[in-house]
C-alpha positions in Angstrom: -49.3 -58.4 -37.6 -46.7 -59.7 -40.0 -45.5 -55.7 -40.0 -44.9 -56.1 -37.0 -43.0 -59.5 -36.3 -40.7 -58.2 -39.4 -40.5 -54.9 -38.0 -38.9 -56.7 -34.6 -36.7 -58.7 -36.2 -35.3 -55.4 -38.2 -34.8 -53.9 -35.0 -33.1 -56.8 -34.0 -30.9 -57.4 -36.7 -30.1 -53.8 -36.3 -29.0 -54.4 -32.7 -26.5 -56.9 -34.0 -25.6 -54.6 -36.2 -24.4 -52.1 -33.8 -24.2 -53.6 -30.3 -25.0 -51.6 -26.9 -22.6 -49.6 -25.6 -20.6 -51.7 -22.1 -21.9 -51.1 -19.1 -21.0 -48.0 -17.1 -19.7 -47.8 -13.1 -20.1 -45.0 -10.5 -16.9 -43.8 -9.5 -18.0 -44.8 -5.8 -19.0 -48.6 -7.2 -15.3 -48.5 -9.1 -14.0 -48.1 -5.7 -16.1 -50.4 -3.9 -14.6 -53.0 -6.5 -11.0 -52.7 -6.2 -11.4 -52.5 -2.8 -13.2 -55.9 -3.0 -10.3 -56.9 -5.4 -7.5 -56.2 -2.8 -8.8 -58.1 0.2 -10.1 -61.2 -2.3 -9.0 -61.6 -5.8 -9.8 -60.8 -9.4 -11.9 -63.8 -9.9 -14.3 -63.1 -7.0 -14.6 -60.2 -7.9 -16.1 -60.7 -11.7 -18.2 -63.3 -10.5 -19.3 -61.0 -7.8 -20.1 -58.2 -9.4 -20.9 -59.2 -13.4 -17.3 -57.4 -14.8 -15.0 -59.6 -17.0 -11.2 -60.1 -15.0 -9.6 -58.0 -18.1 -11.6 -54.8 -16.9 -10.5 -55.4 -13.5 -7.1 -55.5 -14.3 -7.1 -52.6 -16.1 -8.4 -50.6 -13.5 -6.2 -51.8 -10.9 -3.4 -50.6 -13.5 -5.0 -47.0 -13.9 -5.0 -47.0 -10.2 -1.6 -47.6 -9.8 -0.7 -45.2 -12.4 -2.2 -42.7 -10.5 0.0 -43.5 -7.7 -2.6 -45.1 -5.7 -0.6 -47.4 -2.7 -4.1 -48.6 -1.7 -5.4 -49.3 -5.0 -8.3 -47.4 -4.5 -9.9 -45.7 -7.8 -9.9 -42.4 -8.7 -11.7 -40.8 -11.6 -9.3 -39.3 -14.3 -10.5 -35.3 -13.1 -8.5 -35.6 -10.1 -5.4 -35.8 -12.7 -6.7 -32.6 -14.5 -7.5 -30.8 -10.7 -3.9 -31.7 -9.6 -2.3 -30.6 -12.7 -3.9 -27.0 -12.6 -3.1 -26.9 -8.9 0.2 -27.2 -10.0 0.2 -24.8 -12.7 -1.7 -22.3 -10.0 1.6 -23.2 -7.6 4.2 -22.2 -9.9 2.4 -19.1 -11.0 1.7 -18.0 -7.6 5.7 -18.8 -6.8 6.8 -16.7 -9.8 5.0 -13.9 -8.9 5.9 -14.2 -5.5 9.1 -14.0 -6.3 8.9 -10.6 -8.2 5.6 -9.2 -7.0 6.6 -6.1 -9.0 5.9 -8.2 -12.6 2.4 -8.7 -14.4 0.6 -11.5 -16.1 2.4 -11.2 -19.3 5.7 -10.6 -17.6 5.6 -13.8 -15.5 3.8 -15.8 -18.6 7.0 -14.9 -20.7 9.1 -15.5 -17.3 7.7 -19.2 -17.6 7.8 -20.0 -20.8 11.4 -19.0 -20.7 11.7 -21.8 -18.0 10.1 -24.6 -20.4 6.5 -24.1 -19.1 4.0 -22.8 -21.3 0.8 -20.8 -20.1 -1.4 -18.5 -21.4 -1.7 -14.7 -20.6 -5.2 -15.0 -19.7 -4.7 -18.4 -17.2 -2.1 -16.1 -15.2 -3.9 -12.6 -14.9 -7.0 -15.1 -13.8 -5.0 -17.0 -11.4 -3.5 -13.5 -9.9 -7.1 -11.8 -9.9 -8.2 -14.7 -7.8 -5.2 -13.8 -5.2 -5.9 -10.1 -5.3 -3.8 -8.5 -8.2 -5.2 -5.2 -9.5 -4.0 -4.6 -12.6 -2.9 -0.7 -12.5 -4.2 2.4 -14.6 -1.8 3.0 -17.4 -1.6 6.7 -19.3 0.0 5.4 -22.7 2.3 7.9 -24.1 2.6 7.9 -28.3 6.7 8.0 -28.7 8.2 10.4 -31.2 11.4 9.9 -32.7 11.7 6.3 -32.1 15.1 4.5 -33.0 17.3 1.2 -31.5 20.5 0.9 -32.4 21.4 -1.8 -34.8 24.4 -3.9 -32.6 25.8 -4.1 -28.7 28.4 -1.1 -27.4 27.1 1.6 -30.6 25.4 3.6 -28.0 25.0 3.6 -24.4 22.9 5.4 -22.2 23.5 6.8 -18.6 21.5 8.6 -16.0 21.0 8.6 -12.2 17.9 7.6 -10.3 17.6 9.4 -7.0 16.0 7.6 -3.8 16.4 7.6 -0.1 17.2 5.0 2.2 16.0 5.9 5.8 15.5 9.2 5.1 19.5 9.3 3.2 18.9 10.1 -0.5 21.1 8.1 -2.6 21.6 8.2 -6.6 22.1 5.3 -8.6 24.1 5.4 -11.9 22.9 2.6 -14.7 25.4 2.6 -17.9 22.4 0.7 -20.1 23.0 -1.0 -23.8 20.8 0.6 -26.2 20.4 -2.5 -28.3 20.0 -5.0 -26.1 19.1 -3.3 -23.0 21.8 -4.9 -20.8 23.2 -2.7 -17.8 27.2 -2.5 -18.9 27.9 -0.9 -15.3 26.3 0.9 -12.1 27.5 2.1 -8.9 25.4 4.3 -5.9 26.4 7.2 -4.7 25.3 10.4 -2.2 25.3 13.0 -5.2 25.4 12.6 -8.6 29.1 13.8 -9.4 32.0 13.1 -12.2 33.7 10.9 -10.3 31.7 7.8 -10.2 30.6 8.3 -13.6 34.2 8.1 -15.1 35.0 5.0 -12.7 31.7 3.4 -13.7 32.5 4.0 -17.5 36.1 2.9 -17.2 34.8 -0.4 -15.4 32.2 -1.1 -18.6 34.8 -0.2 -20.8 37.6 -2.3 -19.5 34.9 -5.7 -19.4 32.8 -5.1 -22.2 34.8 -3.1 -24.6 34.6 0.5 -26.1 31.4 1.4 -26.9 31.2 3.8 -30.4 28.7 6.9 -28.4 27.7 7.6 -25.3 23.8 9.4 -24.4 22.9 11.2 -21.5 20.9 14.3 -20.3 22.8 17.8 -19.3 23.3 16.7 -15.7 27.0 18.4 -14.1 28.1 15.1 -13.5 28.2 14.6 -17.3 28.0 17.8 -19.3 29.8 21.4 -18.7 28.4 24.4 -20.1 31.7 26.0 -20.0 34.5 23.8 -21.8 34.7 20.5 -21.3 33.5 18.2 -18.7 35.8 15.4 -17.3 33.7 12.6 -18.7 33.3 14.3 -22.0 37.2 14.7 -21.9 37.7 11.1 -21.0 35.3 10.4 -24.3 37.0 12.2 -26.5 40.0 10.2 -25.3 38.7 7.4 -25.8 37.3 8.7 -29.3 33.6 8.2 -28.6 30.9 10.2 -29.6 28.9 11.9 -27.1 25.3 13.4 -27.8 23.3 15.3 -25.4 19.7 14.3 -24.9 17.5 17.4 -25.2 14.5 16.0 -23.5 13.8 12.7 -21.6 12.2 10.8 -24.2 15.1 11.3 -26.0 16.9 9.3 -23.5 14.1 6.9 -23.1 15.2 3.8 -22.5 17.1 4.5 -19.6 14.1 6.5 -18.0 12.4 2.8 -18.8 15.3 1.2 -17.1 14.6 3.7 -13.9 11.0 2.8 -13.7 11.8 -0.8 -14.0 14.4 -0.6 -11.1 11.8 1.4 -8.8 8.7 -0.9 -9.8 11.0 -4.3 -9.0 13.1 -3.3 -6.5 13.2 0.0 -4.3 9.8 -0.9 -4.2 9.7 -4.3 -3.0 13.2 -4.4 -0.9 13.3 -2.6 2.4 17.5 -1.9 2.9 18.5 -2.6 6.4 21.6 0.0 5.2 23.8 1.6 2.4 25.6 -1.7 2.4 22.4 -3.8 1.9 21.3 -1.5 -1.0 24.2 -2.1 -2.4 24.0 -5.6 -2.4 20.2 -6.0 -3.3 20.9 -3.4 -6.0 23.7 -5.5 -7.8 21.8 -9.0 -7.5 18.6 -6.8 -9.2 21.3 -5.8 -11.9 22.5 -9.0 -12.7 18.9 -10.9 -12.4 18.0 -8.0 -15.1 20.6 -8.8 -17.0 20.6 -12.4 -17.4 17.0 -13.7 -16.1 13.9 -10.9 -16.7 12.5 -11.7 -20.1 12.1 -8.0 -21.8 9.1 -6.8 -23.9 11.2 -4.1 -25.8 13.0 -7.8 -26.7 10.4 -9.1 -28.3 9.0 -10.8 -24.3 11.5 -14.0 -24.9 14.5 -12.2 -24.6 16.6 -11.5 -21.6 19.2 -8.4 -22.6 22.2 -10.9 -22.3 20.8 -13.0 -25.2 21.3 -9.8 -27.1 24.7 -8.1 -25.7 26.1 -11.7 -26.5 24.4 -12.4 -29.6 22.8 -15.8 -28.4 19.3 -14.8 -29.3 19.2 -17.7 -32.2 20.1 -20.4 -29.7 18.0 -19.3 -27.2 14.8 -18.8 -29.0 15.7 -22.3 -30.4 15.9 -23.8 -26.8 12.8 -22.2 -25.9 10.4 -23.7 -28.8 12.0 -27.2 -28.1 10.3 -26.5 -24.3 13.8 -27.1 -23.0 14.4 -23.2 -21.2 16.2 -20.9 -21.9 18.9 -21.0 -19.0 22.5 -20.6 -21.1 25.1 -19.0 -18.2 27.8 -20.6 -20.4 26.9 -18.8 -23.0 26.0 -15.1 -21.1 28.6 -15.2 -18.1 31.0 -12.8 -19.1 33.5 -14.3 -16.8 33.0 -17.3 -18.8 33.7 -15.6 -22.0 36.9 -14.1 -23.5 37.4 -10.4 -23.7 39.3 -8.6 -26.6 42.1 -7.3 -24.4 44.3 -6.5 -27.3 43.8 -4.8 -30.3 45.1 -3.3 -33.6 42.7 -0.9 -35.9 43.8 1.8 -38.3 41.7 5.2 -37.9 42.2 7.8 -40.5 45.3 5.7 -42.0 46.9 5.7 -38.5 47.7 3.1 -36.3 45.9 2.4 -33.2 47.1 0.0 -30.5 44.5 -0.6 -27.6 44.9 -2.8 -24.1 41.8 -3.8 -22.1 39.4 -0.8 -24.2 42.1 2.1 -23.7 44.3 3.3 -26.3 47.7 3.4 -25.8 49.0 4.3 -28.8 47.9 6.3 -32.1 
């Protein structure tokens, strides 16, 4: 008997010890309170219902917190269930907005933005809404290389398409480096003319790039003599090399794919006109807005051309996004429209990229 008295009394001392845990209330009965809280008071309401005034007011706080005009409770998953609605909505609006891109496109898209998601949250989020991601045949590349700074090589080629049944050809003059689309005009047929405007135009805002890539089409190469645009190179003293195969040239093929995947597919042109305008908004959103996996994902191919990539990586682990037009407008920036060099211990004077003397 006396083992038991002392063994109640252990048990009690133990409760002392370490008390119960407080009392816990149903969502609906949290409700029911503050609702009896707003049409009485606090002190009816502890007396009412057994809870001290302190835990009323702290409720009534959390309820306003949550932006509750009516005070009425709500339990703290509703917070959680709104914020992934909201993560939902802005990855649904991204893709949207370039239905051509994939999960880890518009993941890197976002993050670039200041909003950080995970691969797998988007490709589940897009599943749910009926993406299918698509059948790739990966291709081992031989010969890799990337030039080591903006304007030491560019590459140019035509893409052909047709707009109601009118086949048009679209030139891209494309950065190896950096990837970023120096100049691009459409035209019927792929001819010299356009090319050497095109080139002239890249050369004049961007400066003289050291060598030029492109495959043996006639608007580029001769096999007889010289070409124009190989005789306007050598003018301007840049080397030209001739890509024997595609993958050679492969970075402009990529740019091709890009521009058919992102916007001949997605855009329907009312008219030449309209092409021409979606075309040039497409270049310039490449250019300064759609992050690049051959750029490390991050990376936008202005960052590069303009060698901002330090400041905006910066920007974009701080969570503050990666939107710098001061720094990747070229209007914004000054040009090197005048210029003295020596080649071969003679002097060179050059105006706006063309060489007017030596």
């Amino acid at each position: 008997m006396s083992e038991g008295i002392d063994g109640t009394e252990e048990q009690t001392e133990r409760k002392k010890a370490y008390p119960t845990r407080g009392k816990r209330y149903a969502p609906a009965l949290k409700r029911e309170i503050l609702a009896f809280v707003l049409e009485k008071n606090v002190a009816l309401a502890a007396v009412k219902y057994g809870v001290t005034e302190t835990t009323l007011y702290e409720w009534s706080k959390a309820a306003k917190r949550r932006g509750s005009e009516t005070g009425e409770f709500q339990p703290a998953a509703t917070e959680e269930e709104d914020s992934k609605a909201q993560r939902d909505r802005r990855i649904l609006a991204m893709w949207r907005q370039h239905p051509g891109y994939g999960p880890s496109q518009i993941r890197n898209m976002l993050k670039r933005s200041g909003f950080r998601v995970s691969v797998g949250t988007v490709r589940n989020v897009l599943e749910e809404q009926g993406y299918l991601p698509p059948k790739l045949k990966r291709k081992e590349h031989v010969g890799r290389y990337e030039a080591g700074r903006p304007r030491e090589l560019y590459h140019l080629d035509f893409y052909h398409f047709f707009i109601h049944k009118q086949k048009q050809c679209v030139l891209f003059i494309e950065d190896d480096f950096s990837r970023f689309i120096a100049g691009w005009a459409m035209v019927p047929t792929e001819q010299a003319d356009p090319v050497i405007e095109s080139f002239d135009q890249a050369v004049r805002r961007y400066g003289r790039p050291d060598g030029v890539m492109s495959d043996r089409g006639s608007a580029f190469h001769s096999w007889k003599g010289l070409s124009r645009f190989e005789a306007l190179l050598e003018e301007y003293e840049v080397n030209y090399y001739l890509a024997k195969e595609a993958a050679v040239n492969g970075k402009v093929e990529a740019l091709n794919a890009s521009f058919q995947k992102e916007c001949v597919e997605q855009t329907e042109f009312m008219d030449l006109t309209d092409a021409a305008r979606s075309i040039g908004r497409w270049v310039d959103h490449y250019n300064h807005r759609r992050t690049h996996h051959g750029l490390g994902g991050l990376l936008v191919p202005a960052d590069r051309y303009y060698g901002v990539v330090e400041q905006t990586l910066k920007r974009i682990e701080q969570g503050l996004g990666a939107e710098t037009p001061e720094l990747t407008n070229s209007d914004s920036r000054g040009l090197d429209l005048f210029r003295v060099s020596s080649h071969g211990g003679k002097p060179q004077i050059w105006l706006m990229g063309q060489k007017i003397m030596g």
